[in-house]
C-alpha positions as CSV (number, residue, x, y, z in Angstrom):
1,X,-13.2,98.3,-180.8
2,X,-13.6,95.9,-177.5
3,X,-11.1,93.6,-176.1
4,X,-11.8,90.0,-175.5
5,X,-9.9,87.9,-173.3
6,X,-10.7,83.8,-174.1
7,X,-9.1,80.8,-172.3
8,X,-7.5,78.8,-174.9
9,X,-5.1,75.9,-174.1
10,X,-1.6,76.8,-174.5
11,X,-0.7,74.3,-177.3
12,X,-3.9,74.8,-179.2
13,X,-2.7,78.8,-179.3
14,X,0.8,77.8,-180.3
15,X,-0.3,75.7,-183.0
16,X,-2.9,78.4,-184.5
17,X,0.0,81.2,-183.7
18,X,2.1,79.0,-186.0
19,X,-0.3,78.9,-188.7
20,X,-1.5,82.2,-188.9
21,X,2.2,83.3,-189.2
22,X,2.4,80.7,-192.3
23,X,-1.0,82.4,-193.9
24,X,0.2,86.2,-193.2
25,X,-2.2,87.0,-190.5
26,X,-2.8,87.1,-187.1
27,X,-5.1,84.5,-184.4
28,X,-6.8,87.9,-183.6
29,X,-7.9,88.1,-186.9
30,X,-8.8,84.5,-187.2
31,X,-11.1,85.1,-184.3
32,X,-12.4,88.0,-185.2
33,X,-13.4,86.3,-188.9
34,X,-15.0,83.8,-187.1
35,X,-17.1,85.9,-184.7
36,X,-18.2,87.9,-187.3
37,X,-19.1,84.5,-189.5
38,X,-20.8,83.4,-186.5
39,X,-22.8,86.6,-185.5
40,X,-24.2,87.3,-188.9
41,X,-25.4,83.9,-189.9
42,X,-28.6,83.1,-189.6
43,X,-30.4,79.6,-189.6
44,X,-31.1,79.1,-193.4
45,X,-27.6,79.9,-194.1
46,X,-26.0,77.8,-191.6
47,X,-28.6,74.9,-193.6
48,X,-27.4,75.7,-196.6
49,X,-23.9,75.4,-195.5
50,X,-24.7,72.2,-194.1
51,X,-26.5,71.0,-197.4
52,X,-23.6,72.0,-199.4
53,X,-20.9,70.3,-197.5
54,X,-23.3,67.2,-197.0
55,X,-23.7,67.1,-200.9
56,X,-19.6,67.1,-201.5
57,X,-19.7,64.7,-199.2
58,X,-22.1,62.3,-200.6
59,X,-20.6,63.2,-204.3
60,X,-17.0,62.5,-202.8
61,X,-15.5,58.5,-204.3
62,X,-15.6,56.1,-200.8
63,X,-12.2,54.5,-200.8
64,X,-14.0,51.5,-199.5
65,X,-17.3,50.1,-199.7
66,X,-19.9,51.1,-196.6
67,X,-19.7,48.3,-193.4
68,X,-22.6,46.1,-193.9
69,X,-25.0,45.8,-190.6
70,X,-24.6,43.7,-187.8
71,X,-27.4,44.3,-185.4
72,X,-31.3,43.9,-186.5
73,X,-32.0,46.8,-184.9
74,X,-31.0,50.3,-183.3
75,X,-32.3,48.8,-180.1
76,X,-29.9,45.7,-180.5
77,X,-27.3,47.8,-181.4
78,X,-27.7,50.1,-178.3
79,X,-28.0,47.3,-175.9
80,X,-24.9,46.0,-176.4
81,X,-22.9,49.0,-176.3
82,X,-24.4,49.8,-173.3
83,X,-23.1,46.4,-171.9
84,X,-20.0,46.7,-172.9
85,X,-19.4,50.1,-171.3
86,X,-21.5,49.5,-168.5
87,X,-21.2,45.6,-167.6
88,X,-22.2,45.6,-164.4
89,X,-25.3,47.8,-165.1
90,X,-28.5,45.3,-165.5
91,X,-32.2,45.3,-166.8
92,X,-34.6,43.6,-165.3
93,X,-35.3,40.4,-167.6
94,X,-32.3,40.7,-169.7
95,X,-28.8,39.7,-169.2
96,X,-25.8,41.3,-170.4
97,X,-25.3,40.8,-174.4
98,X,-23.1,38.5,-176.7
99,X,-21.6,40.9,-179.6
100,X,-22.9,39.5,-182.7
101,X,-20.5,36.4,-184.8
């Protein structure tokens, strides 16, 4: 078998170190699960993932009702968070943006 040596911030390895003692195994083995996940799946699997956990999501109970709107447009909505990270950044024609009321 081959080594690997990965640069992993020292909490991060603490916390999963923690973890995998709680679950009876190791972070080598984690990582080695997930490599091997990784390595053999191929695009229509990783879709099919996707689909599935997309599905449970949209079959999941919202604890709340969805936000309605409150630009016209993904334009409008773009401009002004663009002007309200950027402010001093300007277009020619168009001054910076009033959020929406």
């Amino acid at each position: 078998m081959a080594n690997l040596t990965l640069s992993i911030d020292d909490k991060l390895l603490q916390a999963a170190r923690v973890r995998a003692v709680k679950e009876r195994t190791s972070v080598n083995e984690i990582c080695r699960q997930a490599l091997e996940a990784y390595a053999r799946a191929s695009g229509s699997q990783r879709l099919e993932r996707y689909l599935r956990v997309q599905a449970a999501i949209d079959a999941a109970p919202r604890s709340s009702p969805p936000l309605p709107a409150v630009w016209k447009s993904r334009d409008e909505m773009y401009e002004q968070v663009l002007d309200e990270r950027h402010p001093t950044l300007r277009r020619p024609g168009k001054g910076p943006r009033k959020a929406p009321s």
